[in-house]
C-alpha positions as CSV (number, residue, x, y, z in Angstrom):
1,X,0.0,0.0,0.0
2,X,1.4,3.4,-1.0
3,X,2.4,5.6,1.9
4,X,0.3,8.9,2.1
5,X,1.1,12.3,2.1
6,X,-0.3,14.2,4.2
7,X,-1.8,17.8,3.0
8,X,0.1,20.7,5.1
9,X,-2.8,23.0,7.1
10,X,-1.3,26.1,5.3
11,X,-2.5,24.2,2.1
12,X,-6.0,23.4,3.5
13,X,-6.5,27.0,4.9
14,X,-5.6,28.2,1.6
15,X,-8.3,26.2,-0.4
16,X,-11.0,26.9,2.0
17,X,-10.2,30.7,2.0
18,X,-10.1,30.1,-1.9
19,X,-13.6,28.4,-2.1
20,X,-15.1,31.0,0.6
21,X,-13.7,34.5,-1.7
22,X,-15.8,32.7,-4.8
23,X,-18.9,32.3,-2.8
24,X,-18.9,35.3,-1.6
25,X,-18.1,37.0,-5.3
26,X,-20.6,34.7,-7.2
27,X,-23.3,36.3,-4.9
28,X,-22.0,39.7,-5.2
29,X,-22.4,39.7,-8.8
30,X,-25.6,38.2,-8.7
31,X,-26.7,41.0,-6.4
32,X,-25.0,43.8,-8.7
33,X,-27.2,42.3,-11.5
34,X,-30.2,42.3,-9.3
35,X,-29.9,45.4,-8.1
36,X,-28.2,47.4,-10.6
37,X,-28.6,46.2,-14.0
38,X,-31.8,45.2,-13.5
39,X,-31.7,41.5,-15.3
40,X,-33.2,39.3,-12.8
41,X,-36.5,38.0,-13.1
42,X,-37.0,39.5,-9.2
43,X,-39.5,42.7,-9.1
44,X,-40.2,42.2,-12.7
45,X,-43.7,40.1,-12.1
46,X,-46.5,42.1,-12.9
47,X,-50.9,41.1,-12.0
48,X,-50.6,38.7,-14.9
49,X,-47.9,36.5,-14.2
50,X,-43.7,36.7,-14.6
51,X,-44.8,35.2,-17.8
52,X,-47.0,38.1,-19.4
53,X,-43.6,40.6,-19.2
54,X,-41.7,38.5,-21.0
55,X,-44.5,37.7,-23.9
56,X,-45.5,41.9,-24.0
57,X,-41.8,42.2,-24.8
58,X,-41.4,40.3,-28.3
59,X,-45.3,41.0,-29.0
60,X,-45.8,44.8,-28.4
61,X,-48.0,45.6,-31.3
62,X,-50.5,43.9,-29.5
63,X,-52.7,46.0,-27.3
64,X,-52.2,44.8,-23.7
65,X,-55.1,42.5,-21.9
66,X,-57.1,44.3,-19.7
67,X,-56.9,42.6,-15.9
68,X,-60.3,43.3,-14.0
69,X,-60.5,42.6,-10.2
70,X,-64.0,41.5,-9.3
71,X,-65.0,41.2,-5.7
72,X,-65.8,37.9,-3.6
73,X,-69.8,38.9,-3.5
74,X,-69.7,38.9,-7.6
75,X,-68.3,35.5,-7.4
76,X,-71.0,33.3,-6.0
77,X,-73.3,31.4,-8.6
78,X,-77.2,32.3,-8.6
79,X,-78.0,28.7,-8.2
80,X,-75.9,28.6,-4.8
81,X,-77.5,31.5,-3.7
82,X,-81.2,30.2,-4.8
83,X,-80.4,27.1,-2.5
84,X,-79.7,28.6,0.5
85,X,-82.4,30.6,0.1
86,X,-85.0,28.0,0.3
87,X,-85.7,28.1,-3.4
88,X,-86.1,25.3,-5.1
């Protein structure tokens, strides 16, 4: 069996500092992107869905959908309410 060298601590303090100072940049940039440049997908969601900014962007001759809110009380069918009633 082949003898073993062992890795000097310097060596092993050195790779971990190494592997630390590229985490730390990989989510610096991401956050410069983010924040600055304004190419992440965070913020950019509209009423419609992440999905509707990135469609209005390659069709914008297309007049935009209209979103309409309607309140609970609109949402209840007749017949539900007919029942409850005592209508039948």
């Amino acid at each position: 069996m082949p003898r073993k060298i062992p890795m000097p601590l310097w060596i092993q303090h050195l790779l971990v500092l190494f592997i630390v100072a590229a985490c730390v940049a990989f989510v610096a940039r991401q956050m410069v992107r983010t924040f600055r440049l304004k190419k992440s997908k965070l913020g950019a969601c509209c009423a419609k869905g992440c999905d509707a900014n990135d469609a209005g962007k390659t069709q914008a001759a297309q007049p935009a959908e209209r979103v309409v809110f309607m309140p609970v009380e609109m949402l209840t069918a007749s017949k539900r309410s007919g029942a409850e009633r005592g209508d039948r």
